[in-house]
Each structure stands twice: as structure tokens, then as C-alpha cells.
C-alpha positions in Angstrom: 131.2 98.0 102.6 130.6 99.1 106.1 127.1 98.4 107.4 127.3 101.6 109.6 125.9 103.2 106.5 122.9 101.5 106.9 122.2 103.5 110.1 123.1 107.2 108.3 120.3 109.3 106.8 118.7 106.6 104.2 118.0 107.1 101.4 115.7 104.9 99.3 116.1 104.8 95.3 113.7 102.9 92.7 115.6 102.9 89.5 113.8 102.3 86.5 112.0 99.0 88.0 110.1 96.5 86.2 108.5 93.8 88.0 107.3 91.1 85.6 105.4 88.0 87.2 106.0 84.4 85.9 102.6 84.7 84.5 103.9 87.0 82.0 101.6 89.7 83.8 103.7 93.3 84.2 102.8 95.2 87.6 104.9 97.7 86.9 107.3 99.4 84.8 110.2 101.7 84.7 109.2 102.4 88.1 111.8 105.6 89.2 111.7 107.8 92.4 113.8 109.2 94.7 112.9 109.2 98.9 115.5 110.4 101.4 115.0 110.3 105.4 113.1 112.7 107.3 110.1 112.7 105.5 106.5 110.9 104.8 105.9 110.0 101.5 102.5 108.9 100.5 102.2 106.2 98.1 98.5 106.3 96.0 96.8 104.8 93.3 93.7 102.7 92.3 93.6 98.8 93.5 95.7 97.0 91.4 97.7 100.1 90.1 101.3 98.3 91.2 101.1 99.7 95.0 101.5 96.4 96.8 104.2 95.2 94.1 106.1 97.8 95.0 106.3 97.2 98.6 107.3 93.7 97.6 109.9 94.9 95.4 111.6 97.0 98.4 111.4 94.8 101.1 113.1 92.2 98.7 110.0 89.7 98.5 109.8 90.8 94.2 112.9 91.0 92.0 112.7 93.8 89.7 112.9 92.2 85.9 114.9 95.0 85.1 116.1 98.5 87.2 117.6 98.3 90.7 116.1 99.0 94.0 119.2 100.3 96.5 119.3 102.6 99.9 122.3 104.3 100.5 123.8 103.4 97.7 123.8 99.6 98.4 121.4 96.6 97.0 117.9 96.3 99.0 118.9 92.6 99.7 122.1 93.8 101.6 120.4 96.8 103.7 117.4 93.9 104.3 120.2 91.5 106.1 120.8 94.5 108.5 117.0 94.5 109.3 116.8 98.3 108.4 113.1 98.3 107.1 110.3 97.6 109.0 106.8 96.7 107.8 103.6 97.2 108.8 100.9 95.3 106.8 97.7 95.6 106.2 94.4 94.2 108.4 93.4 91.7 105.7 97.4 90.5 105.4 96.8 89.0 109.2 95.4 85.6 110.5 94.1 87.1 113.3 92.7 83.9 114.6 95.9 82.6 115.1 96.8 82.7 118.7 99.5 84.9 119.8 100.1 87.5 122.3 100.3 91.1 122.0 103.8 91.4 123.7 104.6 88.0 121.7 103.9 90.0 118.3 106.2 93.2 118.9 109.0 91.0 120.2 108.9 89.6 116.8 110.6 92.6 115.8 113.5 91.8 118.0 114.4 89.1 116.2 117.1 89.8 113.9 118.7 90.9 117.3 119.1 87.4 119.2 120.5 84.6 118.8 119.2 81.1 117.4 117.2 79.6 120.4 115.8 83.2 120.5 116.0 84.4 124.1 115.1 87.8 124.3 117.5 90.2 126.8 116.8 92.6 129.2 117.6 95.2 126.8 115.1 93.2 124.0 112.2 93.2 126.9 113.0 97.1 127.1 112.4 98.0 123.8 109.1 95.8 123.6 108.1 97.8 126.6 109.0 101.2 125.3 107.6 100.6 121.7 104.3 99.7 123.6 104.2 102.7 125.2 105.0 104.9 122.7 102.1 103.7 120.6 99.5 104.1 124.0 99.2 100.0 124.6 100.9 99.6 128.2 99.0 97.2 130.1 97.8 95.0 127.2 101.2 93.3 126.7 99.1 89.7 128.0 96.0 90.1 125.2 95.4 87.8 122.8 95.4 90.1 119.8 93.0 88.5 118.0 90.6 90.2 120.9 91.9 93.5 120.4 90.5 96.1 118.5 90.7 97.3 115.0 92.7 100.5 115.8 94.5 98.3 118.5 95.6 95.7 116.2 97.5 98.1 113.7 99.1 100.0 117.0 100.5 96.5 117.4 102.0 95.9 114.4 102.9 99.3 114.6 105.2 98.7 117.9 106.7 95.5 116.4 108.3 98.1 113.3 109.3 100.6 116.0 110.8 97.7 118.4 113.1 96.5 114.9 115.1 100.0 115.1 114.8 100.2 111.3 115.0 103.3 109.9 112.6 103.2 107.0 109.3 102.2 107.6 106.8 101.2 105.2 102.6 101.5 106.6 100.4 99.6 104.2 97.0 101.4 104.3 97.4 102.1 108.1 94.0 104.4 108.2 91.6 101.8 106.6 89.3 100.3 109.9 90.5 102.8 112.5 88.6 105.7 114.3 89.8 109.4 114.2 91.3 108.7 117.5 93.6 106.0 116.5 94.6 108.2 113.3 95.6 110.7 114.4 97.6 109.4 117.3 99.2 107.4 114.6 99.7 110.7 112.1 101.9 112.4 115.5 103.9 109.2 115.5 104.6 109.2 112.3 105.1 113.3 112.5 107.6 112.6 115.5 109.3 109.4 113.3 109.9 112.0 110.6 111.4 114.9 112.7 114.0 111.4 113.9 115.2 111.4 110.7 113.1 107.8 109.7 112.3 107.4 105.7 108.3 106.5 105.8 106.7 105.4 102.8 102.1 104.9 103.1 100.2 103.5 101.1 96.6 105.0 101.4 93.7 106.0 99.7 92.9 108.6 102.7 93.2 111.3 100.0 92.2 113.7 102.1 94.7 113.2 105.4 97.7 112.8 102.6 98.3 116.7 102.7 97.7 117.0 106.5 101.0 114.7 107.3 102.9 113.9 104.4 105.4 116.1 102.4 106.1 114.2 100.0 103.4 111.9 97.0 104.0 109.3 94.1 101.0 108.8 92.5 101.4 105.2 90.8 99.5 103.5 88.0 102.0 100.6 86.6 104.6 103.5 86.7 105.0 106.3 88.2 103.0 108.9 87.3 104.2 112.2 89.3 106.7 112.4 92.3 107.6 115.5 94.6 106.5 117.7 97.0 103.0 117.7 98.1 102.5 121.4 97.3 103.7 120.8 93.6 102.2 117.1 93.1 99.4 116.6 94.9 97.1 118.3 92.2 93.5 117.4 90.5 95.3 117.0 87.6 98.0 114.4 89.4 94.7 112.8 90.7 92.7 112.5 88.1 95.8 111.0 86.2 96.2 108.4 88.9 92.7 107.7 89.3 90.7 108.3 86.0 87.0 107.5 86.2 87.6 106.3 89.9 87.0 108.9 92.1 84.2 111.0 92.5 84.2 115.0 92.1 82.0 117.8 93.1 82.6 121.5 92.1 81.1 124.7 92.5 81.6 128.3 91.8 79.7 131.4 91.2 76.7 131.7 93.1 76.9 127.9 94.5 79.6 129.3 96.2 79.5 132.9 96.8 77.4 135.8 97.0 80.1 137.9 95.0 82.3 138.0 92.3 84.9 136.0 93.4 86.2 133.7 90.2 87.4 131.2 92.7 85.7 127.2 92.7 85.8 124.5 95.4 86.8 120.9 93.7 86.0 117.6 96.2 87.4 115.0 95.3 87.3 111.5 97.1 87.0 107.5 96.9 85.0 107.1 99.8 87.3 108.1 102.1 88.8 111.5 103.8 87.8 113.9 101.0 90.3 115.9 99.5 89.2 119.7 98.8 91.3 121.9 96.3 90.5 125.4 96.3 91.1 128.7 93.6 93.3 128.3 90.5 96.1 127.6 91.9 95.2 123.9 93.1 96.0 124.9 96.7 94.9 121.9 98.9 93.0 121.6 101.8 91.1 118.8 103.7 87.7 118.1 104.8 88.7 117.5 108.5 86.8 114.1 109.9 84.5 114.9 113.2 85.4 113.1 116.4 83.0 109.8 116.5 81.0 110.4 119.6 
């Protein structure tokens, strides 16, 4: 099988997955949904819901008990050999003690490109440079990134997927620790990723940025609970299903809310993060939009 398929539009497939530890423990089961390039999909659920186990079971760390993981057609294992999918981990995932430089850290991504005494080239340097840029960090290739900041830190790891040249990307709560600033320069990224045909999958439990950038949800709780368009699956009901006694809710209506007869309520819902707001009968969603930090 050709391995230019790898660099077509991907398309990511979990089929029916079970992941069943050697501790007997189940994370998930019959896991099944369906992702294609050219789009954000937002991954959320509760801690512990099978999130994490998930991302292990793509990026080939987890084999599935039973079911099939495969993009384009083809076993994970074999698109992972062609360094397709990128990673970007989560704050807590990172000894940040450890000492390394920031230029050091997105050259990691070049790897898979040079040789065994890894010397990066010209063109490697380029692309270290380039994915620096693109994520606003020229100038602080020589930092230590253990002195960086918190919004800095994930821009780094950010680069590092973007100097790999993988087209599906997976963000493992990229929002959690970072100011408005830093998410929403990382929301146009991603926007601009997306429009380049890259498959992005996030895990967050920003509820309420989740409409504002992605177009596509799985809501996960040991399986998968709904799949699809946000417009369709990003409901109170889909929510509430994921989530049960979780997250919090406030509603009004009547004359909390207006000063006529218009039937129409205002539902908040949020887990302590961005808040997201669904409004009328219909469930159309909106978001409480976060105020710049002075």
C-alpha cells in the first residue's frame, strides 16, 4: 500500500473499540465514530469518562481489545510509522523542570525526518523557525521552557505538532491555564489548520468555546454517547447525557427573563469553565463570551 495516501484528505475511523486494561478494568466500549479532514472535532466528557484512553488508542499507545482504529482505510500502527499524527499533551503530562530549550522542543517534531545521529538540515531548521512563527514565539527559540509561561508552554508544544507535517492533530485540553489571549490565537490556528484540510480532534471541557470553533462533537462516557454536527449534537440533552449530576445549570423564563410574553428560557450550563448558553426550544447554542483579562 502506497504511503502517499497517508498525505490525502484523512480520514480517521474508530470501529466498535473496546479498550480493556490488564487490570480487568474496561475504559471503553464499542467505541464507534467517524472524523474526516477539514474539520475540528471536540472531544468531551467527565474525568475518567474514557477521553484520554481514547487518545491512547489512536496514537497507538492502547490496543483496542476488540474493534479497529484505521485512517484512510489503513491500521493506525501503519499511518503512525509515517508520523501523520501529531500530539499535543496536556500541562500536567510535562516535566517541565527538565531542562530543555524551546527551539530544542519543536525540533523534536522533526525527528521522524532525519537520520540516526539526528542532524537536523537546513530545510529541518526552516520549519522549526516557521512553526515558531506561526504560533507568535520568534525570538524565544533560546528559552528554557521551563521559564516560559503557561500560554507559552502549550504554543510550544503546539509548534513541535505543526513542525511534524502530520495531518491530524490531536490537542489534549489545550484551553485549561491559558489567558483569553493565548485562546483565541490558538482557536484562529486551529480555524486556519481546518480550512488546510488537517483532521483536529480536542479534548476540552471549555463547553462554552466548543460551539465558537468546532463543527463537529463526540460526547464520550465509556462509549460514545452522540456524534455529529455541532448544530444537531451539541444539545442540553447530549450534555446532560455526558455529564449527569456534573455540571451545573441555571434557567430562566417568564418574567426572570422578559417583560413580555415571549415562551422562550435561557439554559447555562457549565463545569467551571466557558459557560455554555442554549437558548428557545429549539436548543440553539450560544456562548457566554470571556472578557479580555486586563
Amino acid at each position: 500500500m502506497s504511503n502517499n495516501i497517508f498525505y490525502e484528505k484523512p480520514n480517521l475511523i474508530v470501529d466498535n473499540a473496546t479498550v480493556t486494561y490488564s487490570n480487568g478494568h474496561t475504559a471503553i466500549y464499542d467505541a464507534s465514530f467517524n472524523i474526516t479532514g477539514g474539520s475540528i472535532c471536540a472531544l468531551v466528557g467527565i474525568n475518567g469518562s474514557g477521553k484520554s484512553t481514547l487518545f491512547k488508542t489512536i496514537m497507538g499507545l492502547v490496543t483496542p481489545t476488540k474493534g479497529r482504529v484505521t485512517l484512510n482505510n489503513a491500521a493506525i500502527k501503519t499511518a503512525l510509522k509515517q508520523n501523520i499524527i501529531a500530539y499535543v499533551p496536556q500541562t500536567e503530562e510535562v516535566d517541565w523542570n527538565f531542562p530543555v530549550l524551546v527551539s530544542d522542543v519543536v525540533m523534536m517534531g522533526r525527528y521522524s525526518k532525519m537520520g540516526f545521529l539526528r542532524i537536523p538540515s537546513q530545510k529541518d531548521k526552516q520549519i522549526v523557525a516557521d512553526a515558531l512563527a506561526r504560533v507568535d514565539l520568534t525570538g524565544l527559540e533560546q528559552r528554557q521552557i521551563g521559564e516560559l509561561s503557561g500560554g507559552q508552554k502549550k504554543r510550544v508544544f503546539l509548534a513541535r505538532a505543526l513542525a511534524q507535517e502530520g495531518k491530524v492533530l490531536l490537542l489534549d485540553e489545550p484551553f485549561t491555564g491559558v489567558d483569553v489571549k493565548t485562546e483565541n490565537a490558538i482557536i484562529e490556528l486551529l480555524r486556519t489548520l481546518r480550512s488546510n484540510g488537517y483532521l483536529i480532534l480536542v479534548s476540552t471541557h471549555n463547553l462554552g468555546s466548543v460551539p465558537e470553533f468546532c463543527d463537529q462533537v463526540i460526547l464520550v462516557n465509556r462509549t460514545i454517547l452522540a456524534s455529529g454536527p455541532i448544530e444537531t449534537t451539541f444539545t442540553q440533552k447530549n450534555l446532560q447525557l455526558a455529564f449527569g449530576g456534573v455540571l451545573r445549570h441555571i434557567n430562566l423564563s417568564g418574567a426572570e427573563l422578559h417583560d413580555d410574553d415571549d415562551p422562550r428560557s435561557l439554559t447555562v450550563i457549565t463545569d467551571d469553565e466557558r459557560a455554555a448558553v442554549f437558548y428557545g426550544h429549539h436548543e440553539q447554542t450560544s456562548v457566554i463570551k470571556k472578557q479580555p483579562e486586563k
